[in-house]
PDB file of N, CA, C and O in Angstrom:
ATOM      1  N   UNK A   1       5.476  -9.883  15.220  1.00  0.00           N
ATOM      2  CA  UNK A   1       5.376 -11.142  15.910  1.00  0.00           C
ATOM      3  C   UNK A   1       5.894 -12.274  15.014  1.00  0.00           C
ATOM      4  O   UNK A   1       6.365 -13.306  15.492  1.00  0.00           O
ATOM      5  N   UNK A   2       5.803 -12.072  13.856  1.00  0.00           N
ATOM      6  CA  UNK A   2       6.139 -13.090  12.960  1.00  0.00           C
ATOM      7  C   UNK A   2       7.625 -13.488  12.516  1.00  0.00           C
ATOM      8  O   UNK A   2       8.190 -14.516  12.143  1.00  0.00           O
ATOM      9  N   UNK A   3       8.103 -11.636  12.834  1.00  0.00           N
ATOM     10  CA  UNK A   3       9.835 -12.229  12.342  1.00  0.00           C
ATOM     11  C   UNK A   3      10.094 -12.216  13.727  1.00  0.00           C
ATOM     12  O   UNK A   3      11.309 -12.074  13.865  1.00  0.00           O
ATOM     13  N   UNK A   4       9.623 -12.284  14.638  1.00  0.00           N
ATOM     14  CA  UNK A   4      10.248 -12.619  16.030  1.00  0.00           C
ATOM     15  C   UNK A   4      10.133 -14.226  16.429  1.00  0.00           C
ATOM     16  O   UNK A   4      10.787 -14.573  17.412  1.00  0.00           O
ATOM     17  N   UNK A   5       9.331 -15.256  15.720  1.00  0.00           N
ATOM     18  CA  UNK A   5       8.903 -16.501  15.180  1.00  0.00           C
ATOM     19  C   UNK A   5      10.036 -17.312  14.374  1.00  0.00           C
ATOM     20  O   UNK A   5      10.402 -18.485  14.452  1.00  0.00           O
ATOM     21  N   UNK A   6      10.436 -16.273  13.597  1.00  0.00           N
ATOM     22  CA  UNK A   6      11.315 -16.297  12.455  1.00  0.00           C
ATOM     23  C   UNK A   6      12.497 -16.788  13.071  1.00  0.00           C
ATOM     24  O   UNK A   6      13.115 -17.844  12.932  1.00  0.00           O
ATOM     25  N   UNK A   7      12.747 -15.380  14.071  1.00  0.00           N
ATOM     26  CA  UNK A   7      14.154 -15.553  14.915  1.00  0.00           C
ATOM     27  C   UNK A   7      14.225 -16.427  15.403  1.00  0.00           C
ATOM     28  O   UNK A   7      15.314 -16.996  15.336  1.00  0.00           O
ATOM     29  N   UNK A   8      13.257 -16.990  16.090  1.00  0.00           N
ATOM     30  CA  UNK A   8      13.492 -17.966  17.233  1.00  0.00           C
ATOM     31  C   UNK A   8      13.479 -19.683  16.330  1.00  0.00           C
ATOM     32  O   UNK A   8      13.910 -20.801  16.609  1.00  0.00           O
ATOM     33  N   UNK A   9      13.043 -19.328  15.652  1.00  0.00           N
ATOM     34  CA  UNK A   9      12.916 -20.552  14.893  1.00  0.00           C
ATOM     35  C   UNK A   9      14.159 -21.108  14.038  1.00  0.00           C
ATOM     36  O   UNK A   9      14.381 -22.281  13.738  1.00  0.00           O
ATOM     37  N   UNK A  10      14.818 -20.108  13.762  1.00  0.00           N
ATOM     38  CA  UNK A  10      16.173 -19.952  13.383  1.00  0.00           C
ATOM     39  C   UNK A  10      17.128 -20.264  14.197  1.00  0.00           C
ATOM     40  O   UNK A  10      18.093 -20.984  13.937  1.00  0.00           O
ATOM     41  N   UNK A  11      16.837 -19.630  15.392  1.00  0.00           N
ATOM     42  CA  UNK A  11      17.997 -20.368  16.076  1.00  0.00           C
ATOM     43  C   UNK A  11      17.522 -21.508  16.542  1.00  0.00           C
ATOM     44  O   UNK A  11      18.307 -22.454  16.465  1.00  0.00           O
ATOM     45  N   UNK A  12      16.300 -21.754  17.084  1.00  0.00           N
ATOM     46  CA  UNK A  12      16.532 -23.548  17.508  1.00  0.00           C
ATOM     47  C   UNK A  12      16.599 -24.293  16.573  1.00  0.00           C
ATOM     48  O   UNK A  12      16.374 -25.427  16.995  1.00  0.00           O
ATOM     49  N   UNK A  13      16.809 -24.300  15.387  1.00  0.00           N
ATOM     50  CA  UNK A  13      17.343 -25.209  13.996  1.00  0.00           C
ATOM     51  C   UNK A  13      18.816 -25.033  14.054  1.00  0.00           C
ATOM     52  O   UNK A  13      19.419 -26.080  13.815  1.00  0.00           O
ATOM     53  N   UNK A  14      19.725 -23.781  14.358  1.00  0.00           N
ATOM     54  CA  UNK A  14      20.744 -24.003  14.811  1.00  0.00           C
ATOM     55  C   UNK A  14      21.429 -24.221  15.542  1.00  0.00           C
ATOM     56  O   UNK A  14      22.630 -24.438  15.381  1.00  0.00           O
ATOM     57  N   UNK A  15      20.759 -24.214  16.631  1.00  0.00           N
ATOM     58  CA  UNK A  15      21.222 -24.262  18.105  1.00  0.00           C
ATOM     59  C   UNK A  15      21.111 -26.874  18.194  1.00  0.00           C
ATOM     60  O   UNK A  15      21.903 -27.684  18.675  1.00  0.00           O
ATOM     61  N   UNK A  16      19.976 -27.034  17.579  1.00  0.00           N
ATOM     62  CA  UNK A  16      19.734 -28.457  17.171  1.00  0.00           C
ATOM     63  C   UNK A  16      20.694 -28.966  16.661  1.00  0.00           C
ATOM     64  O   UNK A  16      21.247 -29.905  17.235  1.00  0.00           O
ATOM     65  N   UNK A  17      21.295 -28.341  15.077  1.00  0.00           N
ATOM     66  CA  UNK A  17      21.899 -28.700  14.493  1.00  0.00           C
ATOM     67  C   UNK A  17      23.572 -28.676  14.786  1.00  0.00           C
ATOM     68  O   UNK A  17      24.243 -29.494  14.156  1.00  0.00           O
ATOM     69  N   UNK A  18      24.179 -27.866  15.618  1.00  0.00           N
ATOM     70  CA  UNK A  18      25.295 -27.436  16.157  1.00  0.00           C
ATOM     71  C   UNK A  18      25.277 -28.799  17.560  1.00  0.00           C
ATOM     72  O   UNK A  18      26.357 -29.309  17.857  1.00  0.00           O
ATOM     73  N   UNK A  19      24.244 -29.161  18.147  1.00  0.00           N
ATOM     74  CA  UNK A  19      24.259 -29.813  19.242  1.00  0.00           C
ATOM     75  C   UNK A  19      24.288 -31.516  18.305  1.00  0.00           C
ATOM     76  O   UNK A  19      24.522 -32.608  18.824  1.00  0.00           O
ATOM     77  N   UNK A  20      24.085 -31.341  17.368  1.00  0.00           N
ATOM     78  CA  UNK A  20      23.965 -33.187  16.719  1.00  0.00           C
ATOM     79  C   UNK A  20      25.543 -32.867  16.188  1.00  0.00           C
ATOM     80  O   UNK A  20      26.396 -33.643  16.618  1.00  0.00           O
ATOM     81  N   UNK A  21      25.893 -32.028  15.490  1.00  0.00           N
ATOM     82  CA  UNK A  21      27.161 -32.264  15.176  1.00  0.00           C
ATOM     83  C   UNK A  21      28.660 -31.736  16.069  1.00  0.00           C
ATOM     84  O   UNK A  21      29.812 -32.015  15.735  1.00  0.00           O
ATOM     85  N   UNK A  22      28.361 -31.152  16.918  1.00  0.00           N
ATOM     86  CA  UNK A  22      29.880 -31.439  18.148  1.00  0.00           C
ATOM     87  C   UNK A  22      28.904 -31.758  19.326  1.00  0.00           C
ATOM     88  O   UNK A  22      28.888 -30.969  20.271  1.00  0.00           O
ATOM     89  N   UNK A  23      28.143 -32.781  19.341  1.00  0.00           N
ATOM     90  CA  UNK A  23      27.643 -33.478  20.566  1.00  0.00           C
ATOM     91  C   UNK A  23      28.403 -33.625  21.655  1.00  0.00           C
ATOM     92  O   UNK A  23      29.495 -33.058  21.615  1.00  0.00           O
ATOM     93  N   UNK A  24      28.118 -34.256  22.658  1.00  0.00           N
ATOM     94  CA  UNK A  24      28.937 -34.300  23.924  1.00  0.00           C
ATOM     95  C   UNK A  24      29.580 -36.293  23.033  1.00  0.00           C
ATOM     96  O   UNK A  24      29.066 -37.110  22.270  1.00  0.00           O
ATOM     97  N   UNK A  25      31.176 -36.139  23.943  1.00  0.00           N
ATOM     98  CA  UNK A  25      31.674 -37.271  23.680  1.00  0.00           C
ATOM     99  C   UNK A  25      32.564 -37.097  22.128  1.00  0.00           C
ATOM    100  O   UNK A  25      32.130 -36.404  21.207  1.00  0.00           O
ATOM    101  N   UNK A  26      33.840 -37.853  22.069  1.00  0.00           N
ATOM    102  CA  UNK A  26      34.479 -38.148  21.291  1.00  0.00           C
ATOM    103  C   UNK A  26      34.285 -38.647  20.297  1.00  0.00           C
ATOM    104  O   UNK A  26      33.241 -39.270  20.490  1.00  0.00           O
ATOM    105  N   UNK A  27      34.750 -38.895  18.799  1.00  0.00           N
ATOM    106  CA  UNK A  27      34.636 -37.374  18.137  1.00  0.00           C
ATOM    107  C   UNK A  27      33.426 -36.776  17.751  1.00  0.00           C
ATOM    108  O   UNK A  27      32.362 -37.026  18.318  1.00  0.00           O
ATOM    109  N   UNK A  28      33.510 -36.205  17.064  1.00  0.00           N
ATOM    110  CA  UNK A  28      32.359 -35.336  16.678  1.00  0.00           C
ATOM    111  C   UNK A  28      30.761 -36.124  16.433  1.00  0.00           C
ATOM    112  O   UNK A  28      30.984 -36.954  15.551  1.00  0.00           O
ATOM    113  N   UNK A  29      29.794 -36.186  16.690  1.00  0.00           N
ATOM    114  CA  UNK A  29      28.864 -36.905  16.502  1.00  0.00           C
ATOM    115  C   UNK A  29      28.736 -38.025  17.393  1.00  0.00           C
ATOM    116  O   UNK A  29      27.829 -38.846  17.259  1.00  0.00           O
ATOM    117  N   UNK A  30      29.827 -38.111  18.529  1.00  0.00           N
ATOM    118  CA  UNK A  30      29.894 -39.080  19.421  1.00  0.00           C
ATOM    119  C   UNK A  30      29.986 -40.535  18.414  1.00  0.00           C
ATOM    120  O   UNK A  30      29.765 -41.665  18.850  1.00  0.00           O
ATOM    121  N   UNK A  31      30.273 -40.290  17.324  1.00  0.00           N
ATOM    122  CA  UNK A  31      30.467 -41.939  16.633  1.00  0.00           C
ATOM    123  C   UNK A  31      31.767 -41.929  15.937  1.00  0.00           C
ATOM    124  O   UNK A  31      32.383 -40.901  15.657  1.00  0.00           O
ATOM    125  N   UNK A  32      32.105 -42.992  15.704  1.00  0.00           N
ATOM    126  CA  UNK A  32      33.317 -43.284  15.225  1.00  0.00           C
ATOM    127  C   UNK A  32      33.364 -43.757  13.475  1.00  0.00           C
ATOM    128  O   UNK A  32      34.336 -43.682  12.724  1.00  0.00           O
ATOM    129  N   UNK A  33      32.326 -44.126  13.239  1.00  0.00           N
ATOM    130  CA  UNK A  33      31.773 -44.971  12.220  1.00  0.00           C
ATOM    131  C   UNK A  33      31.573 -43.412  11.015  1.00  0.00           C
ATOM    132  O   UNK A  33      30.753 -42.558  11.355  1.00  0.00           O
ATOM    133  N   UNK A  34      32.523 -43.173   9.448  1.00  0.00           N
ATOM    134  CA  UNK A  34      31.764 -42.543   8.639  1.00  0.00           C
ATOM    135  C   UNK A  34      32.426 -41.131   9.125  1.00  0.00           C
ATOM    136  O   UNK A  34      31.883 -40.090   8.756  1.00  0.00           O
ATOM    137  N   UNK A  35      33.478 -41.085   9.869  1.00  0.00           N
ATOM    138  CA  UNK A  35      34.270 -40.024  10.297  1.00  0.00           C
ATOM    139  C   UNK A  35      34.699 -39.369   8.498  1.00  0.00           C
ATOM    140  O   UNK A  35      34.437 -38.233   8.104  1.00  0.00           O
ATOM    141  N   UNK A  36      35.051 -39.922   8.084  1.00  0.00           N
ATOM    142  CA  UNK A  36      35.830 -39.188   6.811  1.00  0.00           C
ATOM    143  C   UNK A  36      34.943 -38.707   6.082  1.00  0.00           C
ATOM    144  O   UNK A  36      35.213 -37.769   5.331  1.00  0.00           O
ATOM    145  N   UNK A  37      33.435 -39.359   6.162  1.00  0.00           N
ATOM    146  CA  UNK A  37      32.267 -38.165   5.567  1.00  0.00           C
ATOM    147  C   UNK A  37      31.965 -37.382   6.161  1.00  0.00           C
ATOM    148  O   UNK A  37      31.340 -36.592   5.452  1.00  0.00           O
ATOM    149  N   UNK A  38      32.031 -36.992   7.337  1.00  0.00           N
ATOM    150  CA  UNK A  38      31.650 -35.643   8.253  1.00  0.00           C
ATOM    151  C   UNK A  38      32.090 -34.420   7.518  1.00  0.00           C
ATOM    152  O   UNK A  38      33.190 -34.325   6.975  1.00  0.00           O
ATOM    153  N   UNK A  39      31.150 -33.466   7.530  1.00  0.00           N
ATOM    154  CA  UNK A  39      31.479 -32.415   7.359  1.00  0.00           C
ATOM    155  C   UNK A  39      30.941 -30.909   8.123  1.00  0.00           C
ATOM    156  O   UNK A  39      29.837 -30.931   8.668  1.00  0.00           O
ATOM    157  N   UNK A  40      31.643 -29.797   8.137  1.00  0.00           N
ATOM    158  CA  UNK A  40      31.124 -28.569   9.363  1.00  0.00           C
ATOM    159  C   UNK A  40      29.701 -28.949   8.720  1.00  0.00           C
ATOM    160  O   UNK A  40      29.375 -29.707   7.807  1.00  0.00           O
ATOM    161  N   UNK A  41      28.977 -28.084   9.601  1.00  0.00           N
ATOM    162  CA  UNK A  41      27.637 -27.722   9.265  1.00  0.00           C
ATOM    163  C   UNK A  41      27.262 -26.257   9.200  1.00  0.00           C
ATOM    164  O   UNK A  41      26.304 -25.733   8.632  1.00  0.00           O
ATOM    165  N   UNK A  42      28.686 -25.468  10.244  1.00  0.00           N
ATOM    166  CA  UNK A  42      28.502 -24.335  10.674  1.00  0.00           C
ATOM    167  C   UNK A  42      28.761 -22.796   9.138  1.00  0.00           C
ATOM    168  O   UNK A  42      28.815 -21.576   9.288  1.00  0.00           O
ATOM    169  N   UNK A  43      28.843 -23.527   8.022  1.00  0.00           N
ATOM    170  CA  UNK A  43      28.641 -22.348   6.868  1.00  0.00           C
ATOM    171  C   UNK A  43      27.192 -22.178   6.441  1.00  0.00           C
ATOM    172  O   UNK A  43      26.620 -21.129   6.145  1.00  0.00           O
ATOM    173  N   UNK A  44      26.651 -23.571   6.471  1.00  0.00           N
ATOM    174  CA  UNK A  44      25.642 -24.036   6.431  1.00  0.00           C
ATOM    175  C   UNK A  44      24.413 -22.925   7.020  1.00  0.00           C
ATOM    176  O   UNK A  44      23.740 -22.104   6.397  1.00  0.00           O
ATOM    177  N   UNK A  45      24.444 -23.389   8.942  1.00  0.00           N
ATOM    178  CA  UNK A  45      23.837 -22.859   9.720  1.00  0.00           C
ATOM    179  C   UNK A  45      23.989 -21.260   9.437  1.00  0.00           C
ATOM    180  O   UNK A  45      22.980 -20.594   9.666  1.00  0.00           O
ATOM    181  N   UNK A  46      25.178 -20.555   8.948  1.00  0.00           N
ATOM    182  CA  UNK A  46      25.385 -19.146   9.472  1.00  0.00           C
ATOM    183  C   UNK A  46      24.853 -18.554   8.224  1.00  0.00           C
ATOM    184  O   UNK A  46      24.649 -17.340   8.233  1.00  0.00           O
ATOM    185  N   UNK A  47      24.572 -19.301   7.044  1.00  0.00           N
ATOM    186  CA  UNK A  47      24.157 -18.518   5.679  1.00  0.00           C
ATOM    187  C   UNK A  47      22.348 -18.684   5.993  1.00  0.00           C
ATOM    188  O   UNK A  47      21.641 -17.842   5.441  1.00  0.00           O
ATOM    189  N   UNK A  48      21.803 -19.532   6.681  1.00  0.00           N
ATOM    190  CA  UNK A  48      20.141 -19.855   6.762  1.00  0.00           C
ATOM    191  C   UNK A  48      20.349 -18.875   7.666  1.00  0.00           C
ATOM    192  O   UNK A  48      19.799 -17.855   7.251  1.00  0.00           O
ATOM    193  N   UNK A  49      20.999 -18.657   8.932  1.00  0.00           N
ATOM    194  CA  UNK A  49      20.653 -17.495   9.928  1.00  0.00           C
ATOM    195  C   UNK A  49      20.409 -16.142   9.355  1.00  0.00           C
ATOM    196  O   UNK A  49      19.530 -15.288   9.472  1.00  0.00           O
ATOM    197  N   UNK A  50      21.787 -16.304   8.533  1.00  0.00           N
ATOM    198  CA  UNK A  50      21.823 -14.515   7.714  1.00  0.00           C
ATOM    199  C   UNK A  50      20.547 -14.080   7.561  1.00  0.00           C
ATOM    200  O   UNK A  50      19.904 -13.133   8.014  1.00  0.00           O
ATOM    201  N   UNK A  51      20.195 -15.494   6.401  1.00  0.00           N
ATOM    202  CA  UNK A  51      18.778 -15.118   5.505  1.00  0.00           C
ATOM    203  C   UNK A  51      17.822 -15.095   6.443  1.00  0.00           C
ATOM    204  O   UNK A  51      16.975 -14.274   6.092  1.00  0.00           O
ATOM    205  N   UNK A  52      17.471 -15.726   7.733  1.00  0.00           N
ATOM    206  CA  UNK A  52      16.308 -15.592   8.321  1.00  0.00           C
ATOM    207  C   UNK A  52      16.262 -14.019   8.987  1.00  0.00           C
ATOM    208  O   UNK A  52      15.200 -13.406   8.882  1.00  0.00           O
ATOM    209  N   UNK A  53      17.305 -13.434   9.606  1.00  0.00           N
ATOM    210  CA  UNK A  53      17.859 -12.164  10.328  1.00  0.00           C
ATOM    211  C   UNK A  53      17.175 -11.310   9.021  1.00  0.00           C
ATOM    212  O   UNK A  53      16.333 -10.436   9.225  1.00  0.00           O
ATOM    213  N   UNK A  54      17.704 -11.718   7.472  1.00  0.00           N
ATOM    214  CA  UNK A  54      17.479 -10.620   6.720  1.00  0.00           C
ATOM    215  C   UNK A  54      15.907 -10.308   6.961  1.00  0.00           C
ATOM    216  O   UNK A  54      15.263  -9.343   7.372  1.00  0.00           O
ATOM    217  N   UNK A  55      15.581 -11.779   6.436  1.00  0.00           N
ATOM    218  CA  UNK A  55      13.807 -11.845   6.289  1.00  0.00           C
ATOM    219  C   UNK A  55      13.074 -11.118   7.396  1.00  0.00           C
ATOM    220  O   UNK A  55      12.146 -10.333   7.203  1.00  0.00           O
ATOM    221  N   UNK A  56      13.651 -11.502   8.753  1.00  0.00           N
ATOM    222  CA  UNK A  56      12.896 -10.688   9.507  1.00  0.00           C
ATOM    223  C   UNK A  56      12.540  -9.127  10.045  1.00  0.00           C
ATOM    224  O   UNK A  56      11.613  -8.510  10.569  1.00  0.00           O
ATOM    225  N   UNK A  57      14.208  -8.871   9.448  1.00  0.00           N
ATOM    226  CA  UNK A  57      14.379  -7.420   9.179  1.00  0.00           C
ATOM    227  C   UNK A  57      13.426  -6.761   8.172  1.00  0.00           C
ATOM    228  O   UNK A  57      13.110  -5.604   8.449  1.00  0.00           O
ATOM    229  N   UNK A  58      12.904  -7.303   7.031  1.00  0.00           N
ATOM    230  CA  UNK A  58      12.095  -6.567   6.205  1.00  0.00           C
ATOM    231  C   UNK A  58      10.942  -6.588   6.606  1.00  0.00           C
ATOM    232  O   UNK A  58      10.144  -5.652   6.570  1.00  0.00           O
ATOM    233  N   UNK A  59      10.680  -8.233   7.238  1.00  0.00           N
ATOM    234  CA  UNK A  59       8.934  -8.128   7.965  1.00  0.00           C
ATOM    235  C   UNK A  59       8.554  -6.641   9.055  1.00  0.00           C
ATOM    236  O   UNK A  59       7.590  -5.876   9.031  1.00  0.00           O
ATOM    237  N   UNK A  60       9.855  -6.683  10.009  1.00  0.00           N
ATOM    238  CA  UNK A  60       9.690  -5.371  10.898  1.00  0.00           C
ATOM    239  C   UNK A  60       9.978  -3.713  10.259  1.00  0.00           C
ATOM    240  O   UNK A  60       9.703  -2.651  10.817  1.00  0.00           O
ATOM    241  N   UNK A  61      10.447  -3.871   9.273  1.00  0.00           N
ATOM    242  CA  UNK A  61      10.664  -2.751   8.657  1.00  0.00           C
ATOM    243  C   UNK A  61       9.467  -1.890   7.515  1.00  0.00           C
ATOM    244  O   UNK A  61       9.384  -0.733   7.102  1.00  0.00           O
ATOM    245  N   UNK A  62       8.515  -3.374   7.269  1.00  0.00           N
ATOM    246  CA  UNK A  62       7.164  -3.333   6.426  1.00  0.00           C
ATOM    247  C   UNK A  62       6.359  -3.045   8.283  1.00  0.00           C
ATOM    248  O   UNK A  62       5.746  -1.983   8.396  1.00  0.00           O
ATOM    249  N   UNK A  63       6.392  -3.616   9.070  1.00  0.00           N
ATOM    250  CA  UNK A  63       5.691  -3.545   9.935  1.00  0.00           C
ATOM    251  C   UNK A  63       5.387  -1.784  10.759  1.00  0.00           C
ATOM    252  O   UNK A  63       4.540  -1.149  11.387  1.00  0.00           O
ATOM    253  N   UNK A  64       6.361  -1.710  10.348  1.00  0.00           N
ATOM    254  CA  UNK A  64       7.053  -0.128  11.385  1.00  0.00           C
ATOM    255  C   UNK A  64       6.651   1.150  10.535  1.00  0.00           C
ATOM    256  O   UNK A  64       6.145   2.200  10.933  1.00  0.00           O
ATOM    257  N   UNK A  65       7.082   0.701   9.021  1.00  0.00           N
ATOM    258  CA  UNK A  65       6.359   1.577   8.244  1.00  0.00           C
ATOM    259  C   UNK A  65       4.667   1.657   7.672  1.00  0.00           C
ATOM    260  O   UNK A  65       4.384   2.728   7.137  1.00  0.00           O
ATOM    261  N   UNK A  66       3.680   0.739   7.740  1.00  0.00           N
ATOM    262  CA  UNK A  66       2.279   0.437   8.195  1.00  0.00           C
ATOM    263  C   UNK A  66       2.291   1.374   9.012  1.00  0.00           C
ATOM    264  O   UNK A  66       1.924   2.498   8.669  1.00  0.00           O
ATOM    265  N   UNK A  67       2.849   1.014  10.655  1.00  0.00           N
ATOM    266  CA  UNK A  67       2.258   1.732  11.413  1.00  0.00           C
ATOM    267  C   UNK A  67       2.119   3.347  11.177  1.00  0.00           C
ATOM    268  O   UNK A  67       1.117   4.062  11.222  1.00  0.00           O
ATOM    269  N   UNK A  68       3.544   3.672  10.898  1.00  0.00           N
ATOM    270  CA  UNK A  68       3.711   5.185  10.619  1.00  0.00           C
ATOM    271  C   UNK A  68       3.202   5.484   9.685  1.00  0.00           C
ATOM    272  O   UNK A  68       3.289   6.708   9.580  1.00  0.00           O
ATOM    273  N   UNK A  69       2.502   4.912   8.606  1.00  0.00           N
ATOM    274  CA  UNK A  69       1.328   5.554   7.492  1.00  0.00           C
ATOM    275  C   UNK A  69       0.185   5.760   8.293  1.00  0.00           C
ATOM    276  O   UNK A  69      -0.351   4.982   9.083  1.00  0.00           O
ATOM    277  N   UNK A  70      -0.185   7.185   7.910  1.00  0.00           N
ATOM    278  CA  UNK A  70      -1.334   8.014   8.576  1.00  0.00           C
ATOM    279  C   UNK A  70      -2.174   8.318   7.467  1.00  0.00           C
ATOM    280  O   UNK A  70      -1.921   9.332   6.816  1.00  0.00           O
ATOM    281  N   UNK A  71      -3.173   7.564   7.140  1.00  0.00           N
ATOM    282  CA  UNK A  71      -3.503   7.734   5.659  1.00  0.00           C
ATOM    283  C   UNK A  71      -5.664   8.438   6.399  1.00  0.00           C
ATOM    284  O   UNK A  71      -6.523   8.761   5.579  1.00  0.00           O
TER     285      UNK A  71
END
């Protein structure tokens, strides 16, 4: 339940962050003002996803193996 928390939490931080920076409207950020400091966000977003995907992969993989210990 927790890396499924993980997931979802991951993407609405990227799914947020992708929507503030190619917003609706011309150009990017819908502002005009500070254009030459803009920068992607999207290496950003896809290296925190990796790591959250990883993280949650080990939570379910500790989870799966618990269960299957028959002690």
């Amino acid at each position: 339940m927790i890396a499924g928390l993980l997931v979802a939490g991951a993407a609405f931080v990227s799914y947020q962050a992708l929507v503030e920076a190619y917003g609706p409207g011309p150009p990017y950020y819908s502002r005009t003002t500070n254009m030459d400091k803009w920068s992607d966000p999207l290496p950003e977003i896809v290296i925190a996803d990796v790591i959250a995907l990883a993280i949650a992969a080990a939570l379910v993989r500790t989870g799966v193996r618990r269960l299957g210990k028959t002690d």
